[in-house]
N, C-alpha and C positions, 0 to 999 in steps of 0.2 A: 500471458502477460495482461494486465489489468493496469488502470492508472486514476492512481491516488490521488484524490484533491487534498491540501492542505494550505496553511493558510503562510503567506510573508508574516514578515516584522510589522507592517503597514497596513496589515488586515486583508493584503490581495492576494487570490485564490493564485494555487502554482502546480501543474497538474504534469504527469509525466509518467510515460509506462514503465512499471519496471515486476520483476516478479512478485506474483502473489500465490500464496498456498490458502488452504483450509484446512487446520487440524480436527474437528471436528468442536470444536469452540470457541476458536477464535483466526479472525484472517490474517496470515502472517506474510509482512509484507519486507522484502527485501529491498537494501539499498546500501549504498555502502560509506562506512562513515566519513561524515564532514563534507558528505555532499549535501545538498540544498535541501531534498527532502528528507534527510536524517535530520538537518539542524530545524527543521519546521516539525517536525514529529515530538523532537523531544522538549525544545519549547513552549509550544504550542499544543496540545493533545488532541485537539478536534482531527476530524477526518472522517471522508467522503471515498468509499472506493465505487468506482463504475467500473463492471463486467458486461461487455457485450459480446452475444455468440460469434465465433469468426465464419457460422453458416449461415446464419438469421441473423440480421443486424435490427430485424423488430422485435431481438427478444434481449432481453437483458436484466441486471440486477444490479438495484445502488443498495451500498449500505453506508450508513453514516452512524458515527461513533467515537470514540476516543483511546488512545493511547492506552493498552492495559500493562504493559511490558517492555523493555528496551535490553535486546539480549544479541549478541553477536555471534553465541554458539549458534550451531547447527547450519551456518549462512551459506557454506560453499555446499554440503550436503543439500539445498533445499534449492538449488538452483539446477545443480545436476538430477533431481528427481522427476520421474515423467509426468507426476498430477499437479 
């Protein structure tokens, strides 16, 4: 689990774990609709995810970027998957 910044209505940051994958081009980020960070994702496009290792907490990865897709297939598959 990883936890995506995205932004309110009011410009302030809303940050919260929830799953993330890596397809091999883009980070796919689960959540479930008409919760908080679905209505800032689709919105809003910007976004910030922070990955910290759960061994090393000095090591980690941000990536900041924007919304390339909004799809609901695949959602229960990707939360039951082990990477």
């Amino acid at each position: 689990m990883v936890s995506p910044a995205t932004l309110l209505s009011d410009g302030t940051p809303q940050v919260q774990p929830v799953w993330c994958n890596y397809d091999g081009q883009h980070i796919l980020v689960n959540t479930e609709k008409g919760r908080q960070k679905c209505r800032n994702m689709t919105r809003r496009s910007k976004i910030t995810v922070l990955a910290v290792d759960p061994d090393n907490d000095n090591r980690w990865l941000e990536v900041r970027g924007a919304l390339a897709a909004y799809t609901e297939e695949g959602a229960d598959e990707q939360i039951a998957s082990p990477a």
